[in-house]
RODO-2510 file (C-alpha; in nm, 4 decimals, decimal comma):
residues 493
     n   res          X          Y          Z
     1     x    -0,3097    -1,0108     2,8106
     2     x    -0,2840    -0,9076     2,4315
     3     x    -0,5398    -0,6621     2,3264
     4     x    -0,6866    -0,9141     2,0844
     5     x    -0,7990    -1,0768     2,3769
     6     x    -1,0249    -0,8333     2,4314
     7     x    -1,1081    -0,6455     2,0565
     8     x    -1,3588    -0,7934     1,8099
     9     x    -1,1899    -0,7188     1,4767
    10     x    -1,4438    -0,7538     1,1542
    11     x    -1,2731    -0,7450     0,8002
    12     x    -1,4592    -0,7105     0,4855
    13     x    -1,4403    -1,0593     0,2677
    14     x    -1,4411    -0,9929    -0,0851
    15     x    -1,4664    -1,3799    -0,1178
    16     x    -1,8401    -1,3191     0,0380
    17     x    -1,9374    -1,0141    -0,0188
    18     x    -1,9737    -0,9588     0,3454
    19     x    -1,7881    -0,8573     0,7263
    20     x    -1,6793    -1,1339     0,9384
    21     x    -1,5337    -1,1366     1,2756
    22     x    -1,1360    -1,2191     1,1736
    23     x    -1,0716    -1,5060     1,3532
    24     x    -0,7047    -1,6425     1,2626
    25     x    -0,6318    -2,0158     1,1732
    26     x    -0,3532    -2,0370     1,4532
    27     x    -0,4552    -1,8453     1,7549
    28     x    -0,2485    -1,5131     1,8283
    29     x    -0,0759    -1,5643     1,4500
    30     x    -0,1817    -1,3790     1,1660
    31     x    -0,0410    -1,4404     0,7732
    32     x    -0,1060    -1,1801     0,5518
    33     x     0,0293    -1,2071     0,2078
    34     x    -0,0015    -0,8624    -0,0615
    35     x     0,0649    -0,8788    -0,4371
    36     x     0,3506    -0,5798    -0,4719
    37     x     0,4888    -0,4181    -0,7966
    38     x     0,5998    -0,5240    -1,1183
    39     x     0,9353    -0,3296    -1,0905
    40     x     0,9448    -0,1923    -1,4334
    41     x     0,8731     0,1775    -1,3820
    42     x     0,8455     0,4538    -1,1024
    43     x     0,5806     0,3537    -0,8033
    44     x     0,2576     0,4848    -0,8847
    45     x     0,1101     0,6691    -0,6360
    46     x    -0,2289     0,4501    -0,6757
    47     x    -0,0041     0,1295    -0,5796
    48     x     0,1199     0,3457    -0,3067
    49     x    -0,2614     0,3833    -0,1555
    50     x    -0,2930     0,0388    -0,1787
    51     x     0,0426    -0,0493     0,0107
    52     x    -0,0407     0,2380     0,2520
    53     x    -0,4161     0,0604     0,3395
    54     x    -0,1973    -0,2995     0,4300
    55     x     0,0706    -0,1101     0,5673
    56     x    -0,1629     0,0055     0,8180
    57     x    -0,3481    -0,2859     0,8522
    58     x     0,0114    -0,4601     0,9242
    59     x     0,0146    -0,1878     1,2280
    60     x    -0,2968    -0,3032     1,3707
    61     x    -0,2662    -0,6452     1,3958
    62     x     0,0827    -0,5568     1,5598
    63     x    -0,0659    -0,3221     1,7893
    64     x    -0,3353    -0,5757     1,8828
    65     x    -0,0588    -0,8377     1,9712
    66     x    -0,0628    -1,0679     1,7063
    67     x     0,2703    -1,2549     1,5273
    68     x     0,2307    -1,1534     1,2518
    69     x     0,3909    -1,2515     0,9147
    70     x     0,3639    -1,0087     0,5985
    71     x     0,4395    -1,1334     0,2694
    72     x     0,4171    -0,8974    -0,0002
    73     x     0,6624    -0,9753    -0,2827
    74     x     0,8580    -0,8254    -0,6130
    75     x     0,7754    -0,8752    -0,9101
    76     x     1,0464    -0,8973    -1,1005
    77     x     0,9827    -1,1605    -1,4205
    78     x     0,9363    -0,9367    -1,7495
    79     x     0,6033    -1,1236    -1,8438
    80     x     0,2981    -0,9959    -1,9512
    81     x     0,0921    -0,8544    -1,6770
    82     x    -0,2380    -0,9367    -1,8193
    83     x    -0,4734    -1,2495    -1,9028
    84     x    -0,3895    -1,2769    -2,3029
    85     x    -0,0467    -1,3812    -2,2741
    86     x     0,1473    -1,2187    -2,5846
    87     x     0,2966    -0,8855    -2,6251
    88     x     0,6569    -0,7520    -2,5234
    89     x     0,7337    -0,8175    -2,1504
    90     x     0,7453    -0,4643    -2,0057
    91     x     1,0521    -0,4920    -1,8144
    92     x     1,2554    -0,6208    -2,1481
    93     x     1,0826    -0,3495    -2,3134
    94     x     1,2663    -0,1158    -2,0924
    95     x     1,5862    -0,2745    -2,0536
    96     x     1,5652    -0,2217    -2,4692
    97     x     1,4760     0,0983    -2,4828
    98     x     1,7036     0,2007    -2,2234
    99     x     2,0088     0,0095    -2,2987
   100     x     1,9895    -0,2074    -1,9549
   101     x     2,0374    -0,5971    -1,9019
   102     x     1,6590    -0,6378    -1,7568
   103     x     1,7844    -0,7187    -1,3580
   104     x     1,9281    -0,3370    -1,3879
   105     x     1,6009    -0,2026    -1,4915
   106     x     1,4437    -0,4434    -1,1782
   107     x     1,7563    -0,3247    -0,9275
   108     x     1,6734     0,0725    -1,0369
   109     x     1,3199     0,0475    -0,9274
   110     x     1,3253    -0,1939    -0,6824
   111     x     1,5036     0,0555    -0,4892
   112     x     1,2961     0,3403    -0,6121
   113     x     1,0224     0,1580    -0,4175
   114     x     1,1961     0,1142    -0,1263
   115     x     1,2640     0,4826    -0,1383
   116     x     0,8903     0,5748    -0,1597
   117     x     0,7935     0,3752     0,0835
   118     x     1,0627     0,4545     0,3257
   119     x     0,9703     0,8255     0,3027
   120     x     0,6002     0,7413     0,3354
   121     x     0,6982     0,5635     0,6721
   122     x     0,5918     0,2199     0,6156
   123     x     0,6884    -0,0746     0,7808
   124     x     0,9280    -0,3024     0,6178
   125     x     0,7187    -0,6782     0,5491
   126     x     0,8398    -0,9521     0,7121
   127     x     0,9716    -1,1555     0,3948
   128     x     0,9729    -0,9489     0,0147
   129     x     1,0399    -1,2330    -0,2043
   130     x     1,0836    -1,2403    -0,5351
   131     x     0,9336    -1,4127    -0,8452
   132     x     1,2637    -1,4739    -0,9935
   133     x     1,4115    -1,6221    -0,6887
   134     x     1,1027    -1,9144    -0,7036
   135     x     1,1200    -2,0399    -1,0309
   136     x     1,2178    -2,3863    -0,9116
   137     x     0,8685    -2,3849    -0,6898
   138     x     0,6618    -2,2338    -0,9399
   139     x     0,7758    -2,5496    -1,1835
   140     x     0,6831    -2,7841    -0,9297
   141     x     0,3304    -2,6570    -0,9008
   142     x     0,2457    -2,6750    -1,3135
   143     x     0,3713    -3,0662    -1,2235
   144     x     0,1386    -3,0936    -0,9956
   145     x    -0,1457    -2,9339    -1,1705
   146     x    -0,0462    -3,1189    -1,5001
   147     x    -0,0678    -3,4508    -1,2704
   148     x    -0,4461    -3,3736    -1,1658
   149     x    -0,5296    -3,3336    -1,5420
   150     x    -0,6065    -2,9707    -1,5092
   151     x    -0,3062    -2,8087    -1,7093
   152     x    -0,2049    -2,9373    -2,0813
   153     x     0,1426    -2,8492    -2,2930
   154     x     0,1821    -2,7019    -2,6025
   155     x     0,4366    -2,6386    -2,8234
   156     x     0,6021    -2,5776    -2,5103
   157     x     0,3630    -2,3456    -2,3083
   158     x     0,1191    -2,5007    -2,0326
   159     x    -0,2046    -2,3411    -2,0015
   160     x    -0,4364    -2,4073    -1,7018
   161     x    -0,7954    -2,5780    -1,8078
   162     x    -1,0401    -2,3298    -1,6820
   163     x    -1,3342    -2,5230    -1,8685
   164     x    -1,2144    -2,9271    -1,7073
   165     x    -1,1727    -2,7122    -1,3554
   166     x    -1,4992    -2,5829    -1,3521
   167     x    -1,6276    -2,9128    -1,3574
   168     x    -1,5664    -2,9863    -1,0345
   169     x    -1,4512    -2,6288    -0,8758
   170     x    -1,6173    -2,2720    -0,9676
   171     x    -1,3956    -2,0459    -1,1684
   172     x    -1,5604    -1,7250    -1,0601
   173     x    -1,6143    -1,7426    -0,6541
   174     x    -1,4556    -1,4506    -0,6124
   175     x    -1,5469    -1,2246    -0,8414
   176     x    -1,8767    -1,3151    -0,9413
   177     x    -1,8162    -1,3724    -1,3131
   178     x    -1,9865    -1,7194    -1,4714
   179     x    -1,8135    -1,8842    -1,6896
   180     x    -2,0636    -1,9840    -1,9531
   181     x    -2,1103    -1,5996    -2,0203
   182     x    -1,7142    -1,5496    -2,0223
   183     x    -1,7036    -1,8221    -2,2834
   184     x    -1,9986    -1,7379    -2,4632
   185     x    -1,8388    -1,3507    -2,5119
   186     x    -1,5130    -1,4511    -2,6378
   187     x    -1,6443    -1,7440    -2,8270
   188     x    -1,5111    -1,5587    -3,1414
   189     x    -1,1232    -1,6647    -3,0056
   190     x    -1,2178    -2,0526    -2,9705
   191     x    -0,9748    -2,2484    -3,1615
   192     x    -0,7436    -1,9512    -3,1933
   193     x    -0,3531    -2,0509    -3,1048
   194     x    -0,2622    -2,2904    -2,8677
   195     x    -0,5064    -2,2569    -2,5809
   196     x    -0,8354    -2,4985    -2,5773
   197     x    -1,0617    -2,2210    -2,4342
   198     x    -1,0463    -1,8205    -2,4537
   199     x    -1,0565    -1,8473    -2,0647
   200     x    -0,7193    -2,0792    -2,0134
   201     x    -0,4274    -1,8847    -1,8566
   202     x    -0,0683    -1,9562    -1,8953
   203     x     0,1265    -2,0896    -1,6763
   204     x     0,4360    -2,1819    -1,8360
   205     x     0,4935    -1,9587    -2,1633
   206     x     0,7991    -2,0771    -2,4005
   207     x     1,0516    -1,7688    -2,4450
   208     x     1,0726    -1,6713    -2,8113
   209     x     1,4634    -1,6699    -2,9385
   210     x     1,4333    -1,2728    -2,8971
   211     x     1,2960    -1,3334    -2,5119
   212     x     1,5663    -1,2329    -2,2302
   213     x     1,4198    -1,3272    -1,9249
   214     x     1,4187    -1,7219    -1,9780
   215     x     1,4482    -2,0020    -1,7313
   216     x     1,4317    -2,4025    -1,8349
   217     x     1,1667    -2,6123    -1,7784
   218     x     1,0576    -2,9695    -1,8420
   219     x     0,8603    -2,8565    -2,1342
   220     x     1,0901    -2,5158    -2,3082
   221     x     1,3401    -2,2815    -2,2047
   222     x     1,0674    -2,0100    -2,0817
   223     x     0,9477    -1,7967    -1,7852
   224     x     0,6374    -1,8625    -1,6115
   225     x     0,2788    -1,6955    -1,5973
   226     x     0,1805    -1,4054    -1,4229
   227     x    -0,0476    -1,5565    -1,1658
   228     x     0,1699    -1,8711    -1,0275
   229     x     0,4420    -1,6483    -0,9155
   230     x     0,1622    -1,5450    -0,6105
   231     x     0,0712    -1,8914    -0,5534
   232     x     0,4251    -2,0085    -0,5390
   233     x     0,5486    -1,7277    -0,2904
   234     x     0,2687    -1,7254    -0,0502
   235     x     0,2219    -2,0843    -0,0080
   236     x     0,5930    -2,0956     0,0973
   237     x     0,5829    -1,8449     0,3676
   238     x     0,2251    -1,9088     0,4951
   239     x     0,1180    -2,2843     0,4019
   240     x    -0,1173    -2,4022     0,1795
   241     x    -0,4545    -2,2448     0,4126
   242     x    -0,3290    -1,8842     0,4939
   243     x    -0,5212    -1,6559     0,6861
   244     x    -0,5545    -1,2925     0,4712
   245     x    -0,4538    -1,2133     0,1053
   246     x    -0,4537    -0,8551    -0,0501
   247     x    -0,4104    -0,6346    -0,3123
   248     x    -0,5927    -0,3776    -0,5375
   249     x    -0,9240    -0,3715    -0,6184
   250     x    -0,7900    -0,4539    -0,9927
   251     x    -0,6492    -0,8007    -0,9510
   252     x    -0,8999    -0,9343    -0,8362
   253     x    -1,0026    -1,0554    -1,2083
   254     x    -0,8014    -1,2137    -1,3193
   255     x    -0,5294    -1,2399    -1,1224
   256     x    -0,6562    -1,3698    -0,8031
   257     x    -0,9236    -1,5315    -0,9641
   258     x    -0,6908    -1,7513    -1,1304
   259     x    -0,4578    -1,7911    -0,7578
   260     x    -0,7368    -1,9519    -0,6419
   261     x    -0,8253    -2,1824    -0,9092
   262     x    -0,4229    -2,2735    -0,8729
   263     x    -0,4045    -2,3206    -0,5521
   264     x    -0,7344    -2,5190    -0,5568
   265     x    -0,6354    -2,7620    -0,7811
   266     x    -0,2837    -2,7889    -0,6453
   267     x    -0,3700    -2,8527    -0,2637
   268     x    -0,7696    -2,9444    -0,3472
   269     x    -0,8670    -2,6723    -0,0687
   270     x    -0,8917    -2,3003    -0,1142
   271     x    -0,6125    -2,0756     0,0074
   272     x    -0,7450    -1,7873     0,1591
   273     x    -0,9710    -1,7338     0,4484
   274     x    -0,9960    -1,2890     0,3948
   275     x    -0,9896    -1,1811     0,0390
   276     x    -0,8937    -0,8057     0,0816
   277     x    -0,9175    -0,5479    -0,1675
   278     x    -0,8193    -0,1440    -0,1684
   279     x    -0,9568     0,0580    -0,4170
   280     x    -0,8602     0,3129    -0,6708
   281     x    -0,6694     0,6649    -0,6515
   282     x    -0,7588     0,9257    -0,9196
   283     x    -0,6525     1,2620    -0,9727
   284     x    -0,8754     1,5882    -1,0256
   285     x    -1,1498     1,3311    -1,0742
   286     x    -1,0103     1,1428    -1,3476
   287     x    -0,8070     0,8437    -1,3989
   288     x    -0,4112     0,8859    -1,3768
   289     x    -0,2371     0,8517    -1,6874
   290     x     0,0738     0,9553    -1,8222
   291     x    -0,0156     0,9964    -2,1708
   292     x    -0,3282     1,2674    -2,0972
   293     x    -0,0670     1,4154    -1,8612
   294     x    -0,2841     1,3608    -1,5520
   295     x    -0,0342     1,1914    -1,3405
   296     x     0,2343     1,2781    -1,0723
   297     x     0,4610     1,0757    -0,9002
   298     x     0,4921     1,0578    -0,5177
   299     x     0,8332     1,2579    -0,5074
   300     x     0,6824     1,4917    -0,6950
   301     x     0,4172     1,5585    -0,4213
   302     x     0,7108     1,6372    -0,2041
   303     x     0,8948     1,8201    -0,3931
   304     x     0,6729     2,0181    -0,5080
   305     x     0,7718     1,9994    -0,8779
   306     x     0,4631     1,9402    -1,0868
   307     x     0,1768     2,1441    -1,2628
   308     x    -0,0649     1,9477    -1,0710
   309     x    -0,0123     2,1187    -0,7557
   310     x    -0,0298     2,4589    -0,5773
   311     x     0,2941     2,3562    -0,3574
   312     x     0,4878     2,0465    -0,2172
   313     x     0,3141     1,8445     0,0484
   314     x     0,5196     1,6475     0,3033
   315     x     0,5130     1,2983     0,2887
   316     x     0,3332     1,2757     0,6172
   317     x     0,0707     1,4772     0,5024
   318     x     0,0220     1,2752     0,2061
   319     x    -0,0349     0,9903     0,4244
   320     x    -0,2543     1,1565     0,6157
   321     x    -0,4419     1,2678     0,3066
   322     x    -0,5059     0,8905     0,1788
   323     x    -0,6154     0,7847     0,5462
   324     x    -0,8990     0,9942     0,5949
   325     x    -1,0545     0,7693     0,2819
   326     x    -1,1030     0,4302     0,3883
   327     x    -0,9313     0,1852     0,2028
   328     x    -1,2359     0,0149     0,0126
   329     x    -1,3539     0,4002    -0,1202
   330     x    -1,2356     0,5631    -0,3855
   331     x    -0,9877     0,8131    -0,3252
   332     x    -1,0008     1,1819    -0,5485
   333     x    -0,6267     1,3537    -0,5081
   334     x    -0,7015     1,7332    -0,5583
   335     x    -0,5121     2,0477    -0,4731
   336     x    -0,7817     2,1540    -0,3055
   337     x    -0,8163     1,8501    -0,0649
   338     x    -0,4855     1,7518     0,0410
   339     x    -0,4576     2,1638     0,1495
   340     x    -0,7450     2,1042     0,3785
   341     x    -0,5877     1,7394     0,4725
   342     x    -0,2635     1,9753     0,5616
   343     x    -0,4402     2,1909     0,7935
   344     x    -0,6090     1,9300     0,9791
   345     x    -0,2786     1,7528     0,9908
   346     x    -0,0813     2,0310     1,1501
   347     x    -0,3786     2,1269     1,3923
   348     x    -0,3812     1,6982     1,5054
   349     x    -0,0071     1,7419     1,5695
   350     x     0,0190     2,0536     1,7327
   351     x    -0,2732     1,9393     1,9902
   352     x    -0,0270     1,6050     2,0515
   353     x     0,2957     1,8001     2,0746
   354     x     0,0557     2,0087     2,3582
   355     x    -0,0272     1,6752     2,5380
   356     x     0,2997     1,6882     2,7267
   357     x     0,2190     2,0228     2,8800
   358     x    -0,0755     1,9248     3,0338
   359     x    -0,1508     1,9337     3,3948
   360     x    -0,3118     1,6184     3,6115
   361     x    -0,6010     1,6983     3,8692
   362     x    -0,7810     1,4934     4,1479
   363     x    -1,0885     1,3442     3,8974
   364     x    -1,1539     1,3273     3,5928
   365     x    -1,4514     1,4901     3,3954
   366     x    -1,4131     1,3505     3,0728
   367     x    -1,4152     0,9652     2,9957
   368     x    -1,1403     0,8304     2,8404
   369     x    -1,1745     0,4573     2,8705
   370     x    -1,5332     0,5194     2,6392
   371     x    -1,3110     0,7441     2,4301
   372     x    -1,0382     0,5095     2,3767
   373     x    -1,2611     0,1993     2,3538
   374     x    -1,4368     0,4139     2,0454
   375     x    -1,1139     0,4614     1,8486
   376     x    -1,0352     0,0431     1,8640
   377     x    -1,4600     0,0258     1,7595
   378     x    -1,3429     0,2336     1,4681
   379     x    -1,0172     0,0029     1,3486
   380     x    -1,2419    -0,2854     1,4238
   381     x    -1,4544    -0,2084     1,1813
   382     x    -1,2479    -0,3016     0,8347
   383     x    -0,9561    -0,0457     0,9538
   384     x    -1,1976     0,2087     0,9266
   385     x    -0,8989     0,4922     0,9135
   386     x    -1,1630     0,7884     0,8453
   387     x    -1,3585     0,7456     1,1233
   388     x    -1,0718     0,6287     1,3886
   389     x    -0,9151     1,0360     1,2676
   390     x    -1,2651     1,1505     1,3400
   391     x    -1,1975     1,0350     1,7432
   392     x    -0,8618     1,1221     1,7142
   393     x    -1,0096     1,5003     1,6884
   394     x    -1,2507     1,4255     1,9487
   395     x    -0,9107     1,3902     2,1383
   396     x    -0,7738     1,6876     2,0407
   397     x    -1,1466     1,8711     2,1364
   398     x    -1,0359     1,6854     2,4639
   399     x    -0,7008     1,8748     2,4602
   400     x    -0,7817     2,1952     2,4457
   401     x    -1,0289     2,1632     2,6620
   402     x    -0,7642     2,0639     2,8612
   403     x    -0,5995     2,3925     2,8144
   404     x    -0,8851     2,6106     2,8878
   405     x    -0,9218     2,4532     3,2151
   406     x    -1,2739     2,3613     3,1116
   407     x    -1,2292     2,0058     3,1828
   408     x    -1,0329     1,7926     3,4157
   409     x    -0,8071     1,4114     3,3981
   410     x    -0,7004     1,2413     3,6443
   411     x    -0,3241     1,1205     3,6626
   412     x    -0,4319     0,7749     3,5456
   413     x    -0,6499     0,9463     3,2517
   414     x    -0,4085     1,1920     3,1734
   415     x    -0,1344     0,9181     3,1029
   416     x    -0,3948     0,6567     2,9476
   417     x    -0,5054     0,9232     2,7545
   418     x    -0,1975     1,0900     2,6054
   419     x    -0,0262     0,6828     2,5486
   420     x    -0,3485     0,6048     2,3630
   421     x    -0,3408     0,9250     2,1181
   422     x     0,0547     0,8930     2,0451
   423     x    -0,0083     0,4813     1,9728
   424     x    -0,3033     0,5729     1,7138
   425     x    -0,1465     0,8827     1,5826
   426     x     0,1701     0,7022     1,5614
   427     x     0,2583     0,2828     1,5695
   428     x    -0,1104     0,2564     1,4070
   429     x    -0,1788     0,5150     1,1219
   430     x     0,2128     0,5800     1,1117
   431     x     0,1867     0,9351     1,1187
   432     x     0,5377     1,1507     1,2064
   433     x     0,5513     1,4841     1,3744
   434     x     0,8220     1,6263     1,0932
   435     x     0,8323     1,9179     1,2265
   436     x     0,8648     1,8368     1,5639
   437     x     1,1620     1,6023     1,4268
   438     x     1,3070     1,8715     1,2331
   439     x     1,3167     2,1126     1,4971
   440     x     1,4924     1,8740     1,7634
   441     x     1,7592     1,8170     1,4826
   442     x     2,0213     2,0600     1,5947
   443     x     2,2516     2,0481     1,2758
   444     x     1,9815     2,1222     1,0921
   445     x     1,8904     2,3825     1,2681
   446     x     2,2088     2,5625     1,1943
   447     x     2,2047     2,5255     0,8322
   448     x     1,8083     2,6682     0,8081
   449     x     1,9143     2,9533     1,0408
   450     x     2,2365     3,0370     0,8717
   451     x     2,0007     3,0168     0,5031
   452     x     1,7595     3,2808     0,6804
   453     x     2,0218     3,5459     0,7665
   454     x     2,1534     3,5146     0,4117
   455     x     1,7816     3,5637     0,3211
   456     x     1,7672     3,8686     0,5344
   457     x     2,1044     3,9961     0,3992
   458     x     1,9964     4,0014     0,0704
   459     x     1,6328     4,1934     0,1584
   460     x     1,8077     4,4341     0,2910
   461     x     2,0473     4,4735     0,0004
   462     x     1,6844     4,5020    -0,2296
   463     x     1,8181     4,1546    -0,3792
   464     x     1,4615     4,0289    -0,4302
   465     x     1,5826     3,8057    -0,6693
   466     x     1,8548     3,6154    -0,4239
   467     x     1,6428     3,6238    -0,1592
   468     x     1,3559     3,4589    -0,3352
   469     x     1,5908     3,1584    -0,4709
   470     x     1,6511     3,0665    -0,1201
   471     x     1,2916     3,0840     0,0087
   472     x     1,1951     2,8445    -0,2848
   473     x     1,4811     2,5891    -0,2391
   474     x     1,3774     2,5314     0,0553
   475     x     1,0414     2,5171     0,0244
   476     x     1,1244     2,2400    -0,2597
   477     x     1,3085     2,0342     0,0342
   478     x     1,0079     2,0587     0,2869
   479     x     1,1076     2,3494     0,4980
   480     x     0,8242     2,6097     0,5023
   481     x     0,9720     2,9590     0,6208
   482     x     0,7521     3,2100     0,7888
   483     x     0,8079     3,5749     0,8187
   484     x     0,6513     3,7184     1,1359
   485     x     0,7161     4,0414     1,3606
   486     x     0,9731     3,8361     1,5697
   487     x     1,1624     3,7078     1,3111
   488     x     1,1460     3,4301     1,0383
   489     x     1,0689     3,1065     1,1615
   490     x     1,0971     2,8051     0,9738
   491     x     0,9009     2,4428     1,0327
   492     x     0,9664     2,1010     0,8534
   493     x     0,6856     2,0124     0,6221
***
């Protein structure tokens, strides 16, 4: 039997404000679609949070069972990224600046994401379309919205009609905003440029002769809006009525906001049963920003090359850092917290690298079924990550106990137990033992080994200097050396 059989999973709806008990629209299938970057810069390590939180929550419903289909797609159309629809595209703005066609400046960090994300451990979706590939259905949805007499052309450019939808629909639902007081607050823009209302969003814009990125169209050689590329992709891969959609907590005005308005007065039903939404990342308490200089990028965590820092972090850690916040809090990146995250890291995989050496007895005296049953209770509550690490040391209190002798498992508990810690540790918060990794890896081995007798060469020689590079390049790759009264030792970080 599947283990959503027998777990009662509750998800936080932003669409009410509210928990409900998921229940899918096709029994045992889940479809989960995630806005993903506009592939224009580096990944910022806020977007990675948010990818992490679904990336997890993509590991739960495939631990509980459940066929599960993940949509979470590229953006890769240079338009503006915002509601006022004028500006330079950003990705033509790079291609300029750096002397790229634009699909270079997509292809450079398109992979760069892939990268990040590979070294943070995350599972591949099941389909990563992209907006350019879907021009052809976005068109076909401005048809159909032009047909119910809630879009209008001009001069080329088709803007929805927020003001005729609302007549009917609520433009708002989600995130709580009334229209009458978004009108009445830009009132000062009516009857500026093409638009009817302040509060219309494109959805076809017509490319300026300067514009790259330009497709044709029934009404201009152009390149659609921002929001329809969303409605377009998911509604392919999930249907029209799709069980979960996610993304940060800053799309949800007006970017979802406006998916749903599209979708409603494409289909005449809403989308989405599970509006999800992750929060924000800052850093030292403040917002990340390049300009003010408060930023770092997510290689630059591992690497260790950045003023922000006291020393590189391994990806792993990292991950573990962002877990112990659950997804809907906000999230404050510090020196001084992702040290602390590091230790507890280390100490949660050294107690599961122990679990092997553990010894069966006749009974048990600890109870693992109400232990195991409280680390689903804490995923079942909105992927509660903070609290399901929380049991996870419980376990490891269970482990050395373990140890000490002070406390007994059964053969049966000792295997349920020790399956049940590597599946949460692991498949669910996606967790790797680096170390343990790096210290089965025989090659590599070698190499570190050979580095430390050069190291020790060059002490003895008094070549300080020598012996200091090395330490330090490998530190920058992750490998932590450690001088003791047996030797150096050296562990993957």
């Amino acid at each position: 039997m599947p283990l959503f059989k027998s777990q009662t999973l509750k998800i936080y709806n932003s669409l009410s404000g509210e928990k409900e008990i998921f229940t899918p629209i096709h029994e045992g299938n889940v479809g989960m679609y995630v806005c993903g970057p506009t592939v224009y810069s580096n990944v910022h390590l806020g977007n990675v949070r948010t990818f992490m939180s679904f990336d997890v929550i993509f590991r739960y419903f495939l631990h509980l069972g459940y066929k599960t289909r993940y949509v979470r797609n590229i953006t890769d159309v240079g338009h503006i990224v915002d509601d006022v629809d004028d500006g330079e595209d950003k990705i033509a703005k790079k291609a300029r600046l750096e002397q790229l066609e634009p699909m270079e400046v997509v292809q450079q960090y398109t992979v760069d994401f892939h990268d990040i994300l590979n070294l943070f451990n995350f599972l591949p979706p099941s389909i990563e379309p992209t907006a350019t590939g879907h021009i052809i259905e976005q068109i076909e949805i401005i048809k159909k919205i032009i047909d119910k007499g809630l879009a209008y052309e001009v001069n080329g450019s088709v803007y929805f009609d927020v003001v005729e939808y609302n007549k009917t629909n609520n433009y708002g639902i989600l995130s709580g905003r009334n229209i009458d007081d978004m009108l009445s607050n830009t009132r000062d823009l009516d009857g500026q440029g093409d638009k009817k209302n302040a509060q219309d969003f494109a959805l076809w814009k017509k490319a300026e002769p300067q514009h790259i990125m330009r497709w044709p169209s029934p009404w201009s050689d152009g390149f659609p809006g921002w929001h329809l590329e969303c409605t377009a992709m998911s509604t392919k891969y999930l249907g029209n009525h799709f069980d979960i959609h996610g993304g940060g907590m800053d799309l949800k005005f007006p970017h979802h906001e406006c998916e749903i308005a599209q979708n409603q007065a494409c289909t005449g039903h809403t989308p989405v049963n599970y509006w999800m939404h992750a929060n924000m990342l800052t850093l030292n308490g403040k917002k990340m920003s390049k300009s003010t200089g408060n930023n770092i990028l997510p290689r630059e965590i591992i690497t260790g090359d950045n003023d922000i820092l006291s020393k590189a972090f391994s990806s792993s850690v990292a991950r573990f850092f962002m877990l112990q916040a659950h997804y809907r809090s906000n999230l404050d990146f510090t020196d001084d917290a992702i040290l602390a995250a590091e230790k507890g890291f280390y100490r949660l995989m050294e107690a599961v690298d122990g679990l092997k050496q553990l010894k069966s007895s006749i009974s048990s005296t600890l109870d693992i079924s109400i232990w195991k049953q409280a680390c689903y209770d804490a995923m079942n509550d909105d992927f509660n990550s903070p609290i399901l690490i929380a049991q996870l040391f419980e376990g490891v209190r269970f482990i050395n106990l373990l140890k000490d002798n002070s406390a007994t498992l059964s053969s049966v508990d000792l295997q349920l137990f020790s399956s049940s810690m590597r599946s949460f540790v692991f498949d669910v918060l996606g967790l790797k033992d680096e170390k343990s990794i790096g210290n089965n890896n025989e090659k590599l081995d070698g190499v570190v080994n050979m580095l430390i007798g050069m190291r020790n060469e060059a002490r003895a020689n008094k070549d300080f200097a020598m012996s200091d590079q090395i330490r330090n390049q490998l530190i920058a790759l992750g490998i932590q050396l450690k001088d003791g009264k047996e030797g150096t030792t050296f562990s993957v970080q």
